[in-house]
N, C-alpha and C positions, 0 to 999 in steps of 0.2 A: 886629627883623626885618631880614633880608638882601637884597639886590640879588644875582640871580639868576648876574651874572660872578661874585660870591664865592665861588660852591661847585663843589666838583667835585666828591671821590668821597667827600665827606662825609653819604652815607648814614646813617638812622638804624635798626639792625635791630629797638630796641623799638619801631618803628611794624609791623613785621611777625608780634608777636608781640600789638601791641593790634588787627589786626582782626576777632580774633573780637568784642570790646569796641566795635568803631565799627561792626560791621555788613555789611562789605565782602564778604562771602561772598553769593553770590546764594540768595536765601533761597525757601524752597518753601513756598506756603499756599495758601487756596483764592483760585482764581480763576478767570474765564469759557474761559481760553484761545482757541479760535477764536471762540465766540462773544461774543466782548468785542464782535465791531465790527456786532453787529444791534441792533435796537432793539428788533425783533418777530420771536419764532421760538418756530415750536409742531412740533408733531410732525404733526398733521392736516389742519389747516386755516390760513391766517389770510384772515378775511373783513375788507373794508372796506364799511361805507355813507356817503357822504355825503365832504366837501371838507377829511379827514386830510391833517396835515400831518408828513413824518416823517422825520426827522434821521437815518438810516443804513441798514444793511443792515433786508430785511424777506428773512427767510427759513422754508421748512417740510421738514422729513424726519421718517416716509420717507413722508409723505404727499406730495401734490405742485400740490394747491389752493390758488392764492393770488388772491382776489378783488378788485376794488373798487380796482384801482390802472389807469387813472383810473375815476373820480374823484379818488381818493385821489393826493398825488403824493409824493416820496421824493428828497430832499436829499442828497450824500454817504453815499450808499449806492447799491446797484442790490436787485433782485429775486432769491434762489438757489430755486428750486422742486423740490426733492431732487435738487440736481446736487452735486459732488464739496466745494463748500465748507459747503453744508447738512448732509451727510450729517456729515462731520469738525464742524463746531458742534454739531448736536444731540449728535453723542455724549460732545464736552466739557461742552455744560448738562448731562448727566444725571450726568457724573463731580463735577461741582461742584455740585448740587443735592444728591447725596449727602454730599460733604464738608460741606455747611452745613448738614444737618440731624444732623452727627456732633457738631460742636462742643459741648463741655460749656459750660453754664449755670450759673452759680452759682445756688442754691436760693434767694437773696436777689432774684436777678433774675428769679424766676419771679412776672407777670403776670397766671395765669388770672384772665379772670370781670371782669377791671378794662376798662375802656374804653382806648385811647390815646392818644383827645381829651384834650387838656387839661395830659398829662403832657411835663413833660421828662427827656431821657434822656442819660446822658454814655455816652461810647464802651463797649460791650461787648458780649456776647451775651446778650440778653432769649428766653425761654420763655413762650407760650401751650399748654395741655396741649390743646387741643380749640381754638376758634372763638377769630378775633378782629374788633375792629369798633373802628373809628375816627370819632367823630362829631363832633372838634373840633379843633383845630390838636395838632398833635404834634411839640414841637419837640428837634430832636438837635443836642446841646452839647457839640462838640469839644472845648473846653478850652485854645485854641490850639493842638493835637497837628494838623498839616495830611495825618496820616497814618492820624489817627484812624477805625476802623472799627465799625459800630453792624451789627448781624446780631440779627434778630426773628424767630424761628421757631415756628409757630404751627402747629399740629397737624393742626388740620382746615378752615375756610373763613375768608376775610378780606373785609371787607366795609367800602369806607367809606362814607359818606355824602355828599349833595349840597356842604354847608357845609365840607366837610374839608379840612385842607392837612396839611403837610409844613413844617416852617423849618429851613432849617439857620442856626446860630450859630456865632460863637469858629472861623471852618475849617474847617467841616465838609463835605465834600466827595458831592456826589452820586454818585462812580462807588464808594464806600466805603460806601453802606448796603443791606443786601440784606434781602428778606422771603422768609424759605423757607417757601410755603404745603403744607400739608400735601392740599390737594384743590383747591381751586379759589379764586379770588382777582374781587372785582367791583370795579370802581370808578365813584364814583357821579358822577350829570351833573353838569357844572361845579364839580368836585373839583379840586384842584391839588396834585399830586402827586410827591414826590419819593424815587427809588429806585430800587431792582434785583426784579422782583417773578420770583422762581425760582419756578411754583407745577406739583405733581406731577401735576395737571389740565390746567386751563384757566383761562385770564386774560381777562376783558370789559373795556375801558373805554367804559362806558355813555355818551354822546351830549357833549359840551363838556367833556369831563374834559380834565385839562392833566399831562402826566408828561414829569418831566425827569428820565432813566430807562432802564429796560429792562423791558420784557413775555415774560417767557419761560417756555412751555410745556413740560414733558418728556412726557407721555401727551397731550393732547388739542389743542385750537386756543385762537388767540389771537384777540378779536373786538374791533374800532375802529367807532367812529362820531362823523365830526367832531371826531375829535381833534388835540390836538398835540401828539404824544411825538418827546423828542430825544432822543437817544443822548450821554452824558456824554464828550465829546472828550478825547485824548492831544493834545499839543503835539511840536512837531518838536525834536528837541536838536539842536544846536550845530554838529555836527559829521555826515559823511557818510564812508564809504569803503568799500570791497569788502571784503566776509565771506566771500565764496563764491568767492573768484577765479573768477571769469567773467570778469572784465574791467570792469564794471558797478559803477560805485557804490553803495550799497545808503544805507538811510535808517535813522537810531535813531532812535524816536520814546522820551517818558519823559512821567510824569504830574507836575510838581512838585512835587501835594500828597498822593500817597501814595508816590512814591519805584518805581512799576513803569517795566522798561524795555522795550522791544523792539524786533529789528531788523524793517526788510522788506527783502526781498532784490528784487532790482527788473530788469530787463533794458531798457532803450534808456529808462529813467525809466518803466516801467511795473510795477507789482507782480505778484510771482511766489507768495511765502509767505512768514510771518513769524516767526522764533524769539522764545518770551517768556526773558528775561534774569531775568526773577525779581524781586523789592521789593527794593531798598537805600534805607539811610537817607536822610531829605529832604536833610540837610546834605552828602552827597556826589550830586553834579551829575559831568556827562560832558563834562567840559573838551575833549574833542578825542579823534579814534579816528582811526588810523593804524596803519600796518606795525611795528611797533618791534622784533620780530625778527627781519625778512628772508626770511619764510616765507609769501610772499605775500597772507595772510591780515589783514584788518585787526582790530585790538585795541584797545581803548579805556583811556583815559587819565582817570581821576578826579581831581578837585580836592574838598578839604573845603573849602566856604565858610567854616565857623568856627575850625577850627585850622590852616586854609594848607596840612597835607598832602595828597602826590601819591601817585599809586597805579596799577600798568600791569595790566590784566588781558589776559593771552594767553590768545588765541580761536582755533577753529581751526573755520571751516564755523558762526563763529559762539557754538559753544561753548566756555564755561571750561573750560581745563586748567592753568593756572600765573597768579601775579604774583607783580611785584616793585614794592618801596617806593622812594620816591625822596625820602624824608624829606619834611620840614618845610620848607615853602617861606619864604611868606611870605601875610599875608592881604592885604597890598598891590599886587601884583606877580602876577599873573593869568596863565593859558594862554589865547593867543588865539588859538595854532593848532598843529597838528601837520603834518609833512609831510616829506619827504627833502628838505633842499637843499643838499646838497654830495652829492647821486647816486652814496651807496655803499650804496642798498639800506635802509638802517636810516630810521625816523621821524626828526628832532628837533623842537624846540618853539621855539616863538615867544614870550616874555613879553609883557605890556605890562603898565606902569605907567598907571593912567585918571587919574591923578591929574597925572600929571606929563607926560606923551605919551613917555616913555623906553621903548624895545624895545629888546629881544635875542634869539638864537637860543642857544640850546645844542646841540650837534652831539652826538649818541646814537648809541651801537653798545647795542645790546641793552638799552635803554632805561636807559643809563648814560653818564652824562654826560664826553666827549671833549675839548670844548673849546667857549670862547663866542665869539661874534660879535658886535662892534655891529650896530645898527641909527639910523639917523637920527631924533633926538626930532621928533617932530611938537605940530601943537598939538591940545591935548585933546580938539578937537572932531572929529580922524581916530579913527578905532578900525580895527580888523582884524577883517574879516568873516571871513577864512580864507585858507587856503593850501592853495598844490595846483601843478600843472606848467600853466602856462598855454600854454607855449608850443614843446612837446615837445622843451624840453632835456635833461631828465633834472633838473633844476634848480626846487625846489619856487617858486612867485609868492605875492606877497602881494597879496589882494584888500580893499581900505579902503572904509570907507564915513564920510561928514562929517553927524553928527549934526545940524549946524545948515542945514545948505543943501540935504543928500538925495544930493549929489553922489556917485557910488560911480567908483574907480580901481583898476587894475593898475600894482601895481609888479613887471617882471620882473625878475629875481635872475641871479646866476650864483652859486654860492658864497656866498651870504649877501648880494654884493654889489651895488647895484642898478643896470642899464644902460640901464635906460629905462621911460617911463610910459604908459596906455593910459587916456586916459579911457571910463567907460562911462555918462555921461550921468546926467541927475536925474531920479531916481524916485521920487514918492509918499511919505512916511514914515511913509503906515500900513504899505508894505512892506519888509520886513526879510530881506535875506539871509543865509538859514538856513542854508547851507552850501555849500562850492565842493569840486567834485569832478570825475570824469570818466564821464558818466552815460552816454555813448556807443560807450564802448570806442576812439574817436580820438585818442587819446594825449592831448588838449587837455582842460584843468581847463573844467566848465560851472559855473553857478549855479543854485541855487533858490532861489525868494524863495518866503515865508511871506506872507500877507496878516494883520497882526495884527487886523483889526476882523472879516474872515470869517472866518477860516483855512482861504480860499483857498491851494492853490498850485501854484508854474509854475515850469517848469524853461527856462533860458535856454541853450541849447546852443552856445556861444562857440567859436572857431579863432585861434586867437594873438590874445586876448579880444576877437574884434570878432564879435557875435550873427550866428546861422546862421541860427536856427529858435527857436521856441517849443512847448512843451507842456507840457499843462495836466496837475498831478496830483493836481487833487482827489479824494478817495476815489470819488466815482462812476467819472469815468475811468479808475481805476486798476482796478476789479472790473469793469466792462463790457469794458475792455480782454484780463483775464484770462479773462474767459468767451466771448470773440471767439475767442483763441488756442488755445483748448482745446477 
């Protein structure tokens, strides 16, 4: 493995011809699209009784009765009652209700007549021809696959029982298992439940039932009572930067353990809409998104966790249109951040070694490697939260943060080279600064920190890094904000 000053235009072009092999093409199968982020969406109705507890969007189209909220209350999500986000969700459940009742079944995996208590299942698509009923644990064995997907499609009614659960094992991930009912779906009191229930009716969860989940109606309503259904969360990646030239930072969210991406495109740190990026493999991660061709648009930068390759994909509003390879890194030697800092327009990168606290920059024209830069070793226990223009030189900053004390700092740059520090004070180490960017249109690099124990998060709006303002962008915020402005 190399140190990152050894290479230059030592590109590898068989990495450009193995990505159809590693996956790197943004890949199209089924999924929620807009309605990934409800928890509860029917077409009619969704009624509540009694003191629900409920992890995201609750939405209905093109009906427009939504009951029982309070009592009921709704966490990272708000309310849509056949407004502009309801109406685009239901009509992505029905296009994904139909893809997951398309997928072929192998005849080995066909279930009529059998119970699901009791059974376990490894990742595939299982067949019920008519009616299914669960009356005992039902556990889904990913296999270690953290990408793994289990789809049970059942013809005509589902029905659990009081004693019923759900387990996932070996990785198996709750926003990767879906039930596409064919009429109608009940769940029974004090059930515990885990999944995606797509049903071509209507979905009950009968009185103490517990779904870590999604309830989604395409023809009828969705009915709660004293429930607690969450919606299966995305995590924030690494990295922030404008997709949409507005001037706005935008946000990539990514699933770790099924490998989906998406951006939200964002105005003053508040959500506008989100492009989905499509599944890439688990072992390619979003090292850093930045300009890398000078077309004001920002593009993302993959890193392979297991074989060290780099990879630039050009984005334009967001969307693929080109990459290029950047060979064979190293799997020691990490992107700790992307950003222009020698102010000729183009990205470059920031290494860091965790091992050793050694950095560098590489200076990129069109995401090819110009020339490198030291950077000062630190001790291990600094790392690079990211990079970004702190202090409207044109000149990208680096933002550290000290694993052991919490302590986070700016180092301003000119050229690579550093002229001074800015402390920004100790913070918390459940929270994590998810990316530095400029989310105000002020020329000035902000921060948003991630709350790892909620995933809470808050945007820190900095002016030659010393804090302005705060706001909050938790997904409630962000959709009550959107349906203020509209």
């Amino acid at each position: 493995m190399k140190h990152p000053s050894s290479f230059h235009r030592g590109f590898l072009p068989a990495v450009l011809l193995a990505l159809a092999t590693v996956g790197i093409y943004p890949a199209i199968g089924q999924n929620l699209g807009t309605a990934d982020s409800y928890a509860a969406l029917a077409a009619t109705t969704v009624t509540n009784t009694g003191a629900t507890l409920v992890s995201g969007d609750v939405g209905v189209s093109p009906g427009s009765a939504i009951t029982g909220f309070p009592p009921g209350q709704i966490s990272n999500g708000a309310i849509h009652a056949n407004d502009g986000p309801a109406v685009k969700a239901h009509a992505d459940l029905a296009t994904a209700y139909t893809a997951f009742a398309g997928l072929a079944s192998p005849p080995a995996n066909n279930r009529s007549g059998a119970d699901l208590g009791g059974m376990t299942l490894t990742p595939g698509v299982y067949k019920f021809n008519t009616a299914a009923t669960l009356s005992a644990r039902l556990t889904l064995d990913a296999k270690g696959d953290a990408a793994a997907r289990f789809v049970i499609q059942i013809g005509t009614t589902f029905v659990t029982s009081s004693s019923s659960s759900v387990v996932l094992v070996n990785g198996a991930n709750a926003r990767n298992v879906f039930f596409q009912v064919g009429s109608s779906a009940t769940l029974g009191s004090g059930s515990s439940f885990i999944g995606n229930i797509l049903a071509h009716t209507s979905v009950t969860a009968v009185s103490t039932s517990r779904i870590n989940g999604r309830l989604l109606a395409v023809n009828g309503a969705v009915t709660l009572d004293t429930n607690q259904l969450t919606r299966p969360m995305l995590r924030t990646a690494g990295s922030k930067a404008d997709f949409d030239r507005d001037g706005d930072a935008d946000f990539i969210f990514e699933n770790v353990q099924t490998g989906e991406r998406t951006i939200w495109l964002l105005q003053n740190g508040q959500y506008q809409s989100s492009i989905a990026l499509g599944t890439v493999q688990i072992e390619w991660k979003i090292a850093s998104a930045a300009d890398f061709n000078a077309d004001g648009y920002a593009d993302i930068l993959w890193e392979n966790t297991r074989t060290g390759e780099h990879i630039v994909w050009f984005l334009q509003n967001g969307r693929y249109f080109d990459r290029r390879s950047m060979g064979i890194i190293s799997t020691v030697w990490h992107t700790a951040s992307a950003a222009d800092f020698n102010a000729d327009g183009y990205a470059d990168i920031v290494w860091e070694n965790v091992n050793t606290g050694q950095h560098s920059i590489w200076l990129l024209k069109n995401a090819e490697h110009q020339k490198t830069l030291g950077l000062p070793t630190t001790s291990t226990a600094l790392q690079i939260s990211g990079a970004a223009d702190a202090n409207d030189n044109g000149h990208a900053d680096l933002v550290w943060s000290n694993r052991n004390t919490g302590e986070r700092s700016i180092w301003f740059l000119k050229n690579g080279i550093r002229e001074s520090i800015a402390s920004l004070g100790t913070v918390p180490p459940e929270w994590k600064i998810a990316g530095v960017a400029d989310f105000n249109a002020d020329r000035h690099a902000d921060l948003v920190w991630e709350n790892q124990a909620s995933g809470k998060r808050t945007v820190w709006f900095l002016k030659n890094g010393v804090r302005q303002s705060i706001v909050s962008v938790t997904r409630t915020t962000l959709l009550t904000q959107k349906i203020a402005v509209h």
